[in-house]
KESE-670403 format. One record per residue (C-alpha): residue in three letters; residue number from 1; z, x, y. Coordinates in nm, 4 decimals. Layout:
N
{'ALA' NUM {Z X Y}}
...
//
This chain:
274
{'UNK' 1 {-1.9676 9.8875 1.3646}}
{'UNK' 2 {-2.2521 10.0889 1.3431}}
{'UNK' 3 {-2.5639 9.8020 1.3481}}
{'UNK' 4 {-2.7286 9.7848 1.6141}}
{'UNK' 5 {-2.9710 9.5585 1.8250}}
{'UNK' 6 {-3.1725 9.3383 1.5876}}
{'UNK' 7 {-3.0511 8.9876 1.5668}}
{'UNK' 8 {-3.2845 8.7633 1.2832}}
{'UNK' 9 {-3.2298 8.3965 1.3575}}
{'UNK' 10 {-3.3182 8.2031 1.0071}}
{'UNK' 11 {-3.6065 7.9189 1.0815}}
{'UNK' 12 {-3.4385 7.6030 1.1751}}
{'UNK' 13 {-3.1603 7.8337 1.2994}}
{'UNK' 14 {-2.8887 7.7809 0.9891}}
{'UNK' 15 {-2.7392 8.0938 1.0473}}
{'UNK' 16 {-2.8063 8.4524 1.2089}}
{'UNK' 17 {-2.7611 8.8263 1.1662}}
{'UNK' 18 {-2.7282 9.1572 1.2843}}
{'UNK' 19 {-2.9392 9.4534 1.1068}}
{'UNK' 20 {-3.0260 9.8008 1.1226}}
{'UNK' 21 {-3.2632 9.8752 1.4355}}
{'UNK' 22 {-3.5016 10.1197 1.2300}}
{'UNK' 23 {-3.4788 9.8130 0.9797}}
{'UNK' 24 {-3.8075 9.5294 0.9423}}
{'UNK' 25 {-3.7984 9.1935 0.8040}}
{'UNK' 26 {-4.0747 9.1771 0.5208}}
{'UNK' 27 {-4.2323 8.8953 0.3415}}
{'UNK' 28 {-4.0555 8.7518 0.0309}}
{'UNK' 29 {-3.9976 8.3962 -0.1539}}
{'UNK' 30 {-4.0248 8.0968 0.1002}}
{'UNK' 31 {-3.6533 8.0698 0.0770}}
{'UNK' 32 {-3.5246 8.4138 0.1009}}
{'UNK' 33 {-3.5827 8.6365 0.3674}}
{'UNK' 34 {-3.5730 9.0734 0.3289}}
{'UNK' 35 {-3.5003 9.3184 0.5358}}
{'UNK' 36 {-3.5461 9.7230 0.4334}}
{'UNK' 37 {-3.5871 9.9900 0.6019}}
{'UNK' 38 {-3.9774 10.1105 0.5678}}
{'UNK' 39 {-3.9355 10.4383 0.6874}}
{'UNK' 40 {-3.6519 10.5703 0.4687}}
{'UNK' 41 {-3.5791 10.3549 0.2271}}
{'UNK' 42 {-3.1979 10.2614 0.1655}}
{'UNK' 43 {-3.2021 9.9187 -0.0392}}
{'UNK' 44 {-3.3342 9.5905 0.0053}}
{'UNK' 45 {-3.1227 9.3526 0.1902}}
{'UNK' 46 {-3.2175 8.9369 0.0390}}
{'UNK' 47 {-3.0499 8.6455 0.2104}}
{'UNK' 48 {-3.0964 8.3146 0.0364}}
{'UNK' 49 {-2.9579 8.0015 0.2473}}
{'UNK' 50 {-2.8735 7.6443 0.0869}}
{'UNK' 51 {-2.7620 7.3422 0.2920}}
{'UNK' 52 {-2.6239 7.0101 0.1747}}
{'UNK' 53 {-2.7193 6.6742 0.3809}}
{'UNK' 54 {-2.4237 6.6394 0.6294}}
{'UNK' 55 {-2.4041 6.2544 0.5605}}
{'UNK' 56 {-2.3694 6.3233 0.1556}}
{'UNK' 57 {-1.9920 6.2558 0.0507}}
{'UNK' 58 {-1.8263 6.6432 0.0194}}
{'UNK' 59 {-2.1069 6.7952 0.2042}}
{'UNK' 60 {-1.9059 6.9705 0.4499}}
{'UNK' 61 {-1.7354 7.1339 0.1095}}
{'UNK' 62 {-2.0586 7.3027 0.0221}}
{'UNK' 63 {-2.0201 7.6041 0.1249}}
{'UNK' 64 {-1.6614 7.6739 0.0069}}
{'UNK' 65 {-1.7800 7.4618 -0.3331}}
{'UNK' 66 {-2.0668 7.7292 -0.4021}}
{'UNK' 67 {-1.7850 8.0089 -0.3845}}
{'UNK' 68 {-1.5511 7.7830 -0.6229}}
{'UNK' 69 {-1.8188 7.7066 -0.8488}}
{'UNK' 70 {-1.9819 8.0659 -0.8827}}
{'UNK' 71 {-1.6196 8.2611 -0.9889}}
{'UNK' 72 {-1.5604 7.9487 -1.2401}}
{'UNK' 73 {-1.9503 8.0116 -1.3825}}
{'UNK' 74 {-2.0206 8.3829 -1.3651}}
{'UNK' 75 {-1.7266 8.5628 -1.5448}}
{'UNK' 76 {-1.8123 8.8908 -1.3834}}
{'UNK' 77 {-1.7778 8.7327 -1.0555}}
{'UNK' 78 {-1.4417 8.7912 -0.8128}}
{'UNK' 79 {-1.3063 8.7230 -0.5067}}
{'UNK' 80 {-1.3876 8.9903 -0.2402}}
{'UNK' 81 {-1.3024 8.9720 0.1677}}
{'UNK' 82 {-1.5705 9.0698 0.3553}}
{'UNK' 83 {-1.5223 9.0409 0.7449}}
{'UNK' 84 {-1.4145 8.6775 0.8149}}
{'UNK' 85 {-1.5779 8.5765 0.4701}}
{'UNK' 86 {-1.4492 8.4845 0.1093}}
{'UNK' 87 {-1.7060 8.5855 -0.1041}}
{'UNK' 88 {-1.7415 8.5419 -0.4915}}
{'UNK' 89 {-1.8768 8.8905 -0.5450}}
{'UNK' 90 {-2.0750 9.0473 -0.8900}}
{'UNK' 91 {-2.3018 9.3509 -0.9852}}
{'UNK' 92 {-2.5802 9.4336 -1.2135}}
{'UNK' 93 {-2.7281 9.7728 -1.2997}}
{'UNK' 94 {-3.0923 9.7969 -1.4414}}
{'UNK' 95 {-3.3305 10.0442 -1.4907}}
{'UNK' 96 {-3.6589 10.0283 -1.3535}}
{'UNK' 97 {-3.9789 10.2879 -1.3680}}
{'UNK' 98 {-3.7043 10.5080 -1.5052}}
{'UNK' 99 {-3.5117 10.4991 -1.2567}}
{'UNK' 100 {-3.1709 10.2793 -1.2273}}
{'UNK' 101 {-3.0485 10.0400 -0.9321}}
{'UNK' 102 {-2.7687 9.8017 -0.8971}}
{'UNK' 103 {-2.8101 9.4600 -0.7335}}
{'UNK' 104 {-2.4653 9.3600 -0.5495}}
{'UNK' 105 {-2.4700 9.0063 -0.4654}}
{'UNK' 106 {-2.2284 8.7865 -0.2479}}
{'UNK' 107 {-2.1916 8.4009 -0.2848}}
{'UNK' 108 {-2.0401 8.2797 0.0251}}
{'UNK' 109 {-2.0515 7.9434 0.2667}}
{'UNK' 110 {-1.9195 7.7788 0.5269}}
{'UNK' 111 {-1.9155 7.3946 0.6018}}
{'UNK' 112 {-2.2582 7.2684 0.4345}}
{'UNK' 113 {-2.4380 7.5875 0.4195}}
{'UNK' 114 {-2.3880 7.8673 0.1325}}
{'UNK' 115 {-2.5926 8.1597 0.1163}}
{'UNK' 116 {-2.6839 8.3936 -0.1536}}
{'UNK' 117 {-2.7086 8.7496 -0.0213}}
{'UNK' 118 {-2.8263 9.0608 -0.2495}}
{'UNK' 119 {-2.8356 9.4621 -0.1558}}
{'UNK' 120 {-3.0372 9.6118 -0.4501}}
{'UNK' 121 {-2.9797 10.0100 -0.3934}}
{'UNK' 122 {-3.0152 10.3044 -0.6401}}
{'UNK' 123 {-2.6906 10.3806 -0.8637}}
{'UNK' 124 {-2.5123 10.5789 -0.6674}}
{'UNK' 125 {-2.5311 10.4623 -0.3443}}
{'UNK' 126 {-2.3382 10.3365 -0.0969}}
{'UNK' 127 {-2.3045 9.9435 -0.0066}}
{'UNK' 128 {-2.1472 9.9687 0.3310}}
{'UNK' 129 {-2.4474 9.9125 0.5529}}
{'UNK' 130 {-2.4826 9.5869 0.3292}}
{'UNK' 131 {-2.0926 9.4544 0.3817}}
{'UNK' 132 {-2.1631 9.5582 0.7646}}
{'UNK' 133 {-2.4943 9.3031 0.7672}}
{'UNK' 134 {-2.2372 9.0453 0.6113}}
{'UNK' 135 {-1.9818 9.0812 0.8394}}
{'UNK' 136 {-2.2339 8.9911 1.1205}}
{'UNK' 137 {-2.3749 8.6640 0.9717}}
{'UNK' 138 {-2.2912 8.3411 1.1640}}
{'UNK' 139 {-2.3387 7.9479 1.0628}}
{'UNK' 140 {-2.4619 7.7978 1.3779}}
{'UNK' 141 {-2.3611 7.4122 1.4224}}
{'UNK' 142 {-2.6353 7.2020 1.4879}}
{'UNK' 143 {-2.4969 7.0168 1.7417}}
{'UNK' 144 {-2.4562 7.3481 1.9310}}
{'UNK' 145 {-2.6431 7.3878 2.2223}}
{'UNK' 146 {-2.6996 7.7299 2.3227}}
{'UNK' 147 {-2.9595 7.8901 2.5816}}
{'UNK' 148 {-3.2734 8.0838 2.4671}}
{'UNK' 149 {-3.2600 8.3790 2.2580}}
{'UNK' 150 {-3.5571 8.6216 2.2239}}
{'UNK' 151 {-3.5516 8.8293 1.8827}}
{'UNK' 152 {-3.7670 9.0413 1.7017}}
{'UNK' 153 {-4.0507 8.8583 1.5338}}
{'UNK' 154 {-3.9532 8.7209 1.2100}}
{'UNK' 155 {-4.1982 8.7078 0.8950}}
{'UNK' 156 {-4.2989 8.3085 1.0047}}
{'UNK' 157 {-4.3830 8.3649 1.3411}}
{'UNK' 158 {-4.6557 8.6341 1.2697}}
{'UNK' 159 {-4.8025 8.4110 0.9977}}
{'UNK' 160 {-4.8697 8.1400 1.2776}}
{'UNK' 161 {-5.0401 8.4510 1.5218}}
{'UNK' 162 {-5.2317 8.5979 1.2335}}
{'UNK' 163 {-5.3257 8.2358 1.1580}}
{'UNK' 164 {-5.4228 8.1180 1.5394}}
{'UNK' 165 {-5.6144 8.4871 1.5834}}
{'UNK' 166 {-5.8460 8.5009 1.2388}}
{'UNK' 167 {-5.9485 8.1297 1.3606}}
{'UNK' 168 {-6.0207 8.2456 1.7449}}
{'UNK' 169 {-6.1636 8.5344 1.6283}}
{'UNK' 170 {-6.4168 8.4011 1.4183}}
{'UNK' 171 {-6.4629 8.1300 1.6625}}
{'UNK' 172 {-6.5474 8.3555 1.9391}}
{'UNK' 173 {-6.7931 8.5377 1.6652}}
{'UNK' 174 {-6.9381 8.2196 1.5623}}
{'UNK' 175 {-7.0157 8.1230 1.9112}}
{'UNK' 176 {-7.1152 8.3662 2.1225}}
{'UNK' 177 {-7.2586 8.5968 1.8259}}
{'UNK' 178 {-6.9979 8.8427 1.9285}}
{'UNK' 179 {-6.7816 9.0820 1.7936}}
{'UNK' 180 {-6.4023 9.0342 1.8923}}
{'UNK' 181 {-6.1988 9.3228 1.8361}}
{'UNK' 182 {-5.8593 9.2405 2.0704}}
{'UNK' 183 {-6.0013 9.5035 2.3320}}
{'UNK' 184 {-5.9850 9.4473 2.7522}}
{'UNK' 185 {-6.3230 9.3755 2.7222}}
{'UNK' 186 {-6.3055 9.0517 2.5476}}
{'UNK' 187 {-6.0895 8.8959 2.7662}}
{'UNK' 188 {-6.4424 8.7498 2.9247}}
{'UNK' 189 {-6.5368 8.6321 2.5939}}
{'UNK' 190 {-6.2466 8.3952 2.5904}}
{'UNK' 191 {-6.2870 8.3126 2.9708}}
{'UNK' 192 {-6.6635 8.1896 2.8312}}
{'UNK' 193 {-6.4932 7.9711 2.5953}}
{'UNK' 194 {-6.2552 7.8212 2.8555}}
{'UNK' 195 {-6.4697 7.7411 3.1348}}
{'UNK' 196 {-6.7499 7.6057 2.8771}}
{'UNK' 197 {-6.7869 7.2748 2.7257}}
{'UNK' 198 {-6.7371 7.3504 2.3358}}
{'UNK' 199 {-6.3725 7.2248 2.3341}}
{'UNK' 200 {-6.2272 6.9539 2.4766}}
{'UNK' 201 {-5.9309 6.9586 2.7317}}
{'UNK' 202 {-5.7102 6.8014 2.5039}}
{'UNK' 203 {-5.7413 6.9842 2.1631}}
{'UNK' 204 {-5.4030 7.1884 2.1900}}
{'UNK' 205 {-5.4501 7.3908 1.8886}}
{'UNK' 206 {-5.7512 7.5074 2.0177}}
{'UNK' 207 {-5.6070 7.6244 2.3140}}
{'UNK' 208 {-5.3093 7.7696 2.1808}}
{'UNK' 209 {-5.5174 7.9288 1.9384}}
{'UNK' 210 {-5.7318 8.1395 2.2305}}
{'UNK' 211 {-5.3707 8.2334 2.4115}}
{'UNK' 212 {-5.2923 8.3891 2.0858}}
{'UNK' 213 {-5.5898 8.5741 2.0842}}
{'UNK' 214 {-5.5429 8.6477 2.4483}}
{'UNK' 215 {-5.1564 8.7684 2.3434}}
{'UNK' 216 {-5.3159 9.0220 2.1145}}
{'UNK' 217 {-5.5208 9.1837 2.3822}}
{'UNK' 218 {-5.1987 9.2084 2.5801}}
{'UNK' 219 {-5.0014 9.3876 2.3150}}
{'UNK' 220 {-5.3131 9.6480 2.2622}}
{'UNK' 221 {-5.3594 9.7002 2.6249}}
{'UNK' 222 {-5.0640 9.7089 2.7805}}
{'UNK' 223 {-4.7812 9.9522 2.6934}}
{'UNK' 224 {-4.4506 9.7943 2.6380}}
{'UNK' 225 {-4.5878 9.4696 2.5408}}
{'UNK' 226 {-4.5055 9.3325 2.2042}}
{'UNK' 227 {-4.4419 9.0281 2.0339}}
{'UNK' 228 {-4.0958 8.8617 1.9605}}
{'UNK' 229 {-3.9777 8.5084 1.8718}}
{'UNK' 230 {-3.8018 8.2969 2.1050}}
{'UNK' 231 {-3.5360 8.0516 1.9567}}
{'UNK' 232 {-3.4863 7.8258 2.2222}}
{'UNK' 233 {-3.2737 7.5233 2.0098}}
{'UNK' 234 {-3.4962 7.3138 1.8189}}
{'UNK' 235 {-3.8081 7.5021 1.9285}}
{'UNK' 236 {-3.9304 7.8430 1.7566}}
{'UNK' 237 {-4.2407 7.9954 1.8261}}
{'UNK' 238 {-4.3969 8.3499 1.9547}}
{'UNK' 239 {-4.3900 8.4740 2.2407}}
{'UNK' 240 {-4.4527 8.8382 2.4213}}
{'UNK' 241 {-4.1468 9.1014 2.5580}}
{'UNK' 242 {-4.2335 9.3127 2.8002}}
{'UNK' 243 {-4.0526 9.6113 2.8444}}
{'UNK' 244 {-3.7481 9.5094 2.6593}}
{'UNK' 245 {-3.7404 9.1656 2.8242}}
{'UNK' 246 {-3.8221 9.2172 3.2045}}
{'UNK' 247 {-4.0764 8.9871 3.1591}}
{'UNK' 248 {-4.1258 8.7094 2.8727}}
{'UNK' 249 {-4.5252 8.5664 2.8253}}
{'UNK' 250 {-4.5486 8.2539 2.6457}}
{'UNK' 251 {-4.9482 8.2953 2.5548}}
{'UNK' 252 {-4.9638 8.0062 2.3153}}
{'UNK' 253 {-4.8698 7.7910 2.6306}}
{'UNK' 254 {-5.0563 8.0203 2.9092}}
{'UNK' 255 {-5.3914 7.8571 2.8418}}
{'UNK' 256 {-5.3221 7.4983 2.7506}}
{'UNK' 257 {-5.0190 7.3854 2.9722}}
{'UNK' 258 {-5.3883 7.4656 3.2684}}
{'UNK' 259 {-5.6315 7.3033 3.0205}}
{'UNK' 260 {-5.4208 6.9681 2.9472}}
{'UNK' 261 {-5.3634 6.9257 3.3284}}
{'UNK' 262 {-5.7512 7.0120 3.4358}}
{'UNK' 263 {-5.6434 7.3259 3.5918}}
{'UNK' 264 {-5.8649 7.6357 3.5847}}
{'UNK' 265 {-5.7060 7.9420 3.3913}}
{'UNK' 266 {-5.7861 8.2280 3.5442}}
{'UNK' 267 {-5.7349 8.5394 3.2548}}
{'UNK' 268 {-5.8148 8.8480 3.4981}}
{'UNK' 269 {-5.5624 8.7102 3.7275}}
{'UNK' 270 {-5.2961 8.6827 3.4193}}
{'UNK' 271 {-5.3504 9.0501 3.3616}}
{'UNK' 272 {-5.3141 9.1525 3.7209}}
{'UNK' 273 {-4.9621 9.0280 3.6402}}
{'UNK' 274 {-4.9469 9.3505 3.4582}}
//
């Protein structure tokens, strides 16, 4: 198989993936999640995922239901293998800015989960790298307990850091009538806020907000630093890599797991680390 080394874990961890390496995930519908390569452009990759309530009567027939149901509905639907899955499997050719594409789509499932998954491509081309993707998806159990997996940061997780740094940014602005630009030297502008008396101990947000802003000093400063999301069961949130995982920074945590406890947090001596 010729993917290689980017695994997407789907939020609440329903399922995962393997695609391209030179391939991002990009912002789409809050239910479907893309993946294209932004560099060279070779089709838009969609995943949609649908999952019954495990306690409904027939649930754990969803999956294989949403096959049944799409070949009975869609007449130009059929039955296609793809890796381990049956698929119901259907095309459609457009034209767009006068140019034409075909969407392929796949309706598969397993258990109580089906998923609706789309490679929109020009005409002509190719749909291997697309039945590759498939071949590499996986329904993970929720009763499955596995160990902590660190991935490339999906689409969600740099919501909540673009979130947590436009608020400590504007913070830090807004208090010490400072510019904060994610540079080495404001590291001491969020040591002010920490060892001052503008927040209290308790207000975790706060403080998880300021690690993030710390994080994005990190990932200017320091080569081989960059952020990735760590799936660790039930828990999702980012984190840093550095240098393809020889060390992992968990900078929403860094300040507040000190602050909560009445420790002082010491951010020069974080970045001696370094």
């Amino acid at each position: 198989m010729n993917i290689q080394d980017r695994k997407f874990i789907s939020p609440g961890a329903w399922f995962s993936l393997i695609y391209p390496k030179e391939w991002n995930e990009f912002e789409d519908t809050e239910d479907s999640f893309l993946f294209y390569n932004p560099n060279k452009w070779s089709g838009n990759f969609r995943i949609s995922a649908f999952k019954a309530d495990s306690k409904e009567p027939d649930a754990m027939r969803y999956g294989e239901d949403a096959v049944k149901d799409e070949l009975k509905n869609n007449a130009e639907a059929k039955l296609v293998k793809v890796g381990k899955w049956d698929a119901a499997y259907s095309s459609e050719t457009f034209q767009e800015e006068g140019e034409w594409y075909t969407s392929h789509v796949w309706i598969m499932g397993e258990s109580n989960l089906s998923l609706e998954c789309s490679f929109t491509v020009p005409r002509t081309e190719d749909i291997k790298i697309a039945e590759e993707i498939l071949n590499t998806i996986e329904v993970r159990k929720e009763e499955e307990h596995r160990s902590i997996e660190i991935i490339p940061i999906r689409v969600l997780e740099i919501g909540t850091v673009n979130e947590a740094f436009e608020w400590a940014s504007s913070t830090i602005k807004k208090l010490l009538k400072k510019d904060f630009t994610a540079s080495l030297e404001d590291v001491e502008k969020i040591q002010q806020i920490i060892d001052s008396d503008n927040f209290k101990a308790q207000l975790r947000e706060v403080w998880e907000s300021f690690g993030i802003a710390f994080g994005a000093i990190l990932v200017n400063e320091i080569e081989g630093m960059e952020w990735v999301t760590v799936v660790d069961n039930k828990k999702e949130y980012p984190a840093l890599c550095y240098k393809n995982g020889e060390l992992i920074v968990y900078p929403m945590q860094l300040i507040w797991e000190k602050k909560k406890v009445g420790e002082h947090c010491d951010l020069q001596m974080e970045i001696a680390k370094f």
